[in-house]
C-alpha positions in Angstrom: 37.4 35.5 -17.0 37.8 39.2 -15.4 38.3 39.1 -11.7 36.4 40.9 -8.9 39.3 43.7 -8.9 39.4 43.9 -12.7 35.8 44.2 -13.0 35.6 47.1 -10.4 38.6 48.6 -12.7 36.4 48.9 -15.4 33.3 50.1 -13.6 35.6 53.0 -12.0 36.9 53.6 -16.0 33.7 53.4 -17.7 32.0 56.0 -14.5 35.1 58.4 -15.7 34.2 58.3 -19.2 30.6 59.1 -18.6 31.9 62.1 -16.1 33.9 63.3 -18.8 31.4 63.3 -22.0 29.1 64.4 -19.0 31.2 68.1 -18.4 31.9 68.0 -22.4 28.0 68.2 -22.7 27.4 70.6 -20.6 30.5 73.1 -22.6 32.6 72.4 -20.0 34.6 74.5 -18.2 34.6 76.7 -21.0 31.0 77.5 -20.9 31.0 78.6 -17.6 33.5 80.9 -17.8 32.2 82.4 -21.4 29.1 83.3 -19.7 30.6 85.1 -16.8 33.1 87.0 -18.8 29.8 88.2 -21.3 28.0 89.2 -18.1 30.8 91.2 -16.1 33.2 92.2 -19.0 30.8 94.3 -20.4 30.0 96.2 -17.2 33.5 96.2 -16.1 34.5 98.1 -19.1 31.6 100.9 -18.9 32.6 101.5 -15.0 36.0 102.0 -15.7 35.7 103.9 -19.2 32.9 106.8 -18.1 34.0 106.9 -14.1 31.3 104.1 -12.7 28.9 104.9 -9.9 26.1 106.2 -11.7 27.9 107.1 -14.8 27.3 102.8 -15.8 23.6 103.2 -15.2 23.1 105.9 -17.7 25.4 104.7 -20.1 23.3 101.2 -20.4 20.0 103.2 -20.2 21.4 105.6 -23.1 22.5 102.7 -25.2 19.6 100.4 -24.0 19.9 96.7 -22.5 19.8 95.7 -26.2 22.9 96.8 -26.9 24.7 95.1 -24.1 26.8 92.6 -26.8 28.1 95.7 -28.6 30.4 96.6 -25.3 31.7 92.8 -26.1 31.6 92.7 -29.5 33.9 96.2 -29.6 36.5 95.4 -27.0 36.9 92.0 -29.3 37.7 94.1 -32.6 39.8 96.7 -31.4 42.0 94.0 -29.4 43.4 91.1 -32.0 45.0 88.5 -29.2 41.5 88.5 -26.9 39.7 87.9 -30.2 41.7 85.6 -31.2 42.2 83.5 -27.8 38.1 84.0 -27.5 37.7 82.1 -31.0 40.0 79.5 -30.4 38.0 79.0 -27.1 34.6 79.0 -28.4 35.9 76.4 -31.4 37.3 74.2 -28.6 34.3 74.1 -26.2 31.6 74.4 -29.3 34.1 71.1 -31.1 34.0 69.1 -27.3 29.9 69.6 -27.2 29.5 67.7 -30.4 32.0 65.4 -29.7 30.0 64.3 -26.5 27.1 63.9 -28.8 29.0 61.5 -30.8 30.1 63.4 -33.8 33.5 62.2 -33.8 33.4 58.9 -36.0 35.3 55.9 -34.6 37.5 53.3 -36.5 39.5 53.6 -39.7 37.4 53.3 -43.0 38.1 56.0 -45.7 34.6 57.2 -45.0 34.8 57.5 -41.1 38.0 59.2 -41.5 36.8 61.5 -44.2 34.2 62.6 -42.0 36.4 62.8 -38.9 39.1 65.0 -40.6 36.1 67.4 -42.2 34.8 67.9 -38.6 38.0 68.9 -36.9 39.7 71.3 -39.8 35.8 72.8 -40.7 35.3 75.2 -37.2 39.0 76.1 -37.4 39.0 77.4 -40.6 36.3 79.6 -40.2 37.8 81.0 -37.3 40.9 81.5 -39.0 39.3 83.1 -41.7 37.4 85.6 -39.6 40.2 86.6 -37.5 42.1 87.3 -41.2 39.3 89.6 -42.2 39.4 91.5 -39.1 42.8 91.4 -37.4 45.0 90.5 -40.6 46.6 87.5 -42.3 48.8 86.3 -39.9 46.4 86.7 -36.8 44.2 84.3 -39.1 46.6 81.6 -39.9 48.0 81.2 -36.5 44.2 81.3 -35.0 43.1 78.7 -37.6 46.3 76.6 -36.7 45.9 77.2 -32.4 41.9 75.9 -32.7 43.4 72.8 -35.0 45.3 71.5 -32.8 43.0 72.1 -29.6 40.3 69.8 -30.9 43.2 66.5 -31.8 43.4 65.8 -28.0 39.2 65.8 -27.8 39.3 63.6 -31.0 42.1 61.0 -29.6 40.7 60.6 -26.1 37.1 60.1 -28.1 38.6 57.7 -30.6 40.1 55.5 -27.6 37.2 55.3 -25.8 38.6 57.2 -22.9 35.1 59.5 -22.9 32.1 58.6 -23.8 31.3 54.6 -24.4 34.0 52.6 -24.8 33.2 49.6 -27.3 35.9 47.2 -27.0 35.9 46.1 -30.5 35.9 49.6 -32.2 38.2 51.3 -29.5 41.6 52.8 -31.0 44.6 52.8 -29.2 47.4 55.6 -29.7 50.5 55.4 -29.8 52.6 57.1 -26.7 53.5 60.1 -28.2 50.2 60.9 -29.0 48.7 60.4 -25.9 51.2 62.6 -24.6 50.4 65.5 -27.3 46.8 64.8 -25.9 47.0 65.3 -22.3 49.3 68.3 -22.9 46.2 69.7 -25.5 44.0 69.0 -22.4 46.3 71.5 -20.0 47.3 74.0 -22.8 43.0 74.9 -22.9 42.5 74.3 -19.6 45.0 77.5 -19.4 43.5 79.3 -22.2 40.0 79.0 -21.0 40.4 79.6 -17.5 43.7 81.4 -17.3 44.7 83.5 -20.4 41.3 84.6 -22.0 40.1 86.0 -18.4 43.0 88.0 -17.7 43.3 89.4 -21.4 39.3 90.0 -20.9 39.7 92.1 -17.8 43.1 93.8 -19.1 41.4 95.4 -22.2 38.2 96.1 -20.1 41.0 98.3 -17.7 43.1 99.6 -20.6 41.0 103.3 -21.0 40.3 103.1 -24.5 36.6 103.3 -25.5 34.9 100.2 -27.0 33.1 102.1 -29.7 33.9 105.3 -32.0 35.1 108.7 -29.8 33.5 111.0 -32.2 33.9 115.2 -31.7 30.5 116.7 -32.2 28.5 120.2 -31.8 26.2 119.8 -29.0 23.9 122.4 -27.6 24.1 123.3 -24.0 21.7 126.0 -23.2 21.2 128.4 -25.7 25.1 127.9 -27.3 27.1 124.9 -29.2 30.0 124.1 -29.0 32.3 121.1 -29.9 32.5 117.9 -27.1 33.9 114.4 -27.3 31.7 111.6 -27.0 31.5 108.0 -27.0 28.9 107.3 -29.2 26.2 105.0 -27.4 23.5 104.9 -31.0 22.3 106.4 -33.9 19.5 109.2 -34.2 18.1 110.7 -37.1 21.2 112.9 -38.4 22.7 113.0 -34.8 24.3 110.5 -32.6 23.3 109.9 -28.7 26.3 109.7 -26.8 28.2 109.8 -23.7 29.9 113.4 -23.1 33.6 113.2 -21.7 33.5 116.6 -21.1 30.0 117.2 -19.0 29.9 113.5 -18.1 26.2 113.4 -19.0 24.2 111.6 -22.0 23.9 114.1 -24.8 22.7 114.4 -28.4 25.3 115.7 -30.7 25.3 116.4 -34.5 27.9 116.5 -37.2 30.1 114.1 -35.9 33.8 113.4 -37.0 35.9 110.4 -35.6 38.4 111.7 -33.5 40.7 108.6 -34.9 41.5 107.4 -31.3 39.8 105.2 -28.6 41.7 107.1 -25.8 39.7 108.3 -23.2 41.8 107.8 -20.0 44.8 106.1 -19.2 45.2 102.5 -18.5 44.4 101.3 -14.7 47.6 99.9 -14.6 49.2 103.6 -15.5 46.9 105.8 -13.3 
């Protein structure tokens, strides 16, 4: 029969399970700082690409709220290691919300483990397989293999019981080294949630280079035309609506050519 002090052990242990599915249900720490980063990233990299003050206000009216993801969505293709980091994040804290809802399938049978194995390789894959098609092979295979082995720590401590429920006659207890590899999983994504993937983040939203096309165009101003650089902000008709580097000023611009570089200042860190 458990004593007093043994009984109080387990209350404390069971309470830190249910804390722990408790932050995996709510994304974690990882949510929280995914929505931060797609709410100041996108301004951050406006202000510092067209000069702030009230150059960022008319860049977002030209482009309209609408638009907002592209900002993201751009700084994410033209850079391959924050896209990469920001998948194997998402897989991580996307993998840890299901897992809270039970989705990782205790005990050994062929079936449970099946299922188990097709949950945790799934997400990664598709991850890797994106990254391929837009960074290259290589970028793919080591982003498929990074999320892989983010979600085995999730799926041990689930296994054991140390999250969620713990059932005492399904619980599965791994061996040291395992545990180990687990708790070191735990600090490696701590790091790349809160650590790496914001400092890459604000590093390509300082690093001058515009997060769409920098097109050359004929714009009229006044009764002449003449050729200006712009960031194109959307589509219109024939033309393009974009922001002028050269008069600082939304303007409509018509047969465009890519300029075939992103450059529009220099780095923050080399000003």
């Amino acid at each position: 029969m458990p004593t007093g002090h043994e009984e109080q052990l387990d209350r404390d242990q069971d309470r830190e399970r249910d804390q722990a599915r408790s932050v995996d249900r709510k994304g974690g720490p990882g949510h929280t700082v995914l929505l931060a980063l797609a709410l100041a990233v996108p301004a951050l990299k406006v202000a510092y690409t067209v000069g702030g003050g009230s150059h960022v206000r008319d860049v977002f009216v030209g482009m309209e709220p609408g638009n907002w993801p592209d900002v993201l969505l751009g700084m994410v293709l033209t850079e391959p290691l924050l896209g990469c980091v920001l998948g194997v994040v998402v897989s991580r804290v996307v993998f840890a919300l299901f897992a809270a809802r039970g989705a990782v399938p205790k005990g050994d049978g062929f079936l449970r483990t099946l299922r188990r194995i097709a949950l945790t390789v799934v997400n990664p894959l598709a991850v890797g397989v994106i990254a391929a098609c837009c960074y290259g092979g290589w970028w793919g295979l080591v982003t498929g293999l990074a999320a892989f082995a983010l979600r085995e720590g999730v799926v041990v401590e689930y296994r054991a019981g140390r999250r969620g429920r713990h059932h005492h006659d399904t619980a599965y207890e791994p061996p040291g080294w395992l545990r180990r590899a687990a708790r070191s999983e735990q600090w490696v994504a701590a790091a790349l949630t809160v650590v790496v993937l914001p400092l890459l983040a604000v590093g390509v939203s300082l690093d001058g280079r515009a997060w769409t096309s920098v097109l050359e165009c004929q714009v009229q101003d006044g009764t002449e035309t003449g050729a200006q650089r712009l960031v194109e902000l959307g589509r219109k008709g024939n033309g393009v609506v974009g922001w002028s580097l050269d008069r600082e000023e939304i303007v409509n611009g018509t047969g465009c050519t890519d300029t075939g570089s992103l450059r529009v200042r220099a780095a923050w860190w080399n000003s």
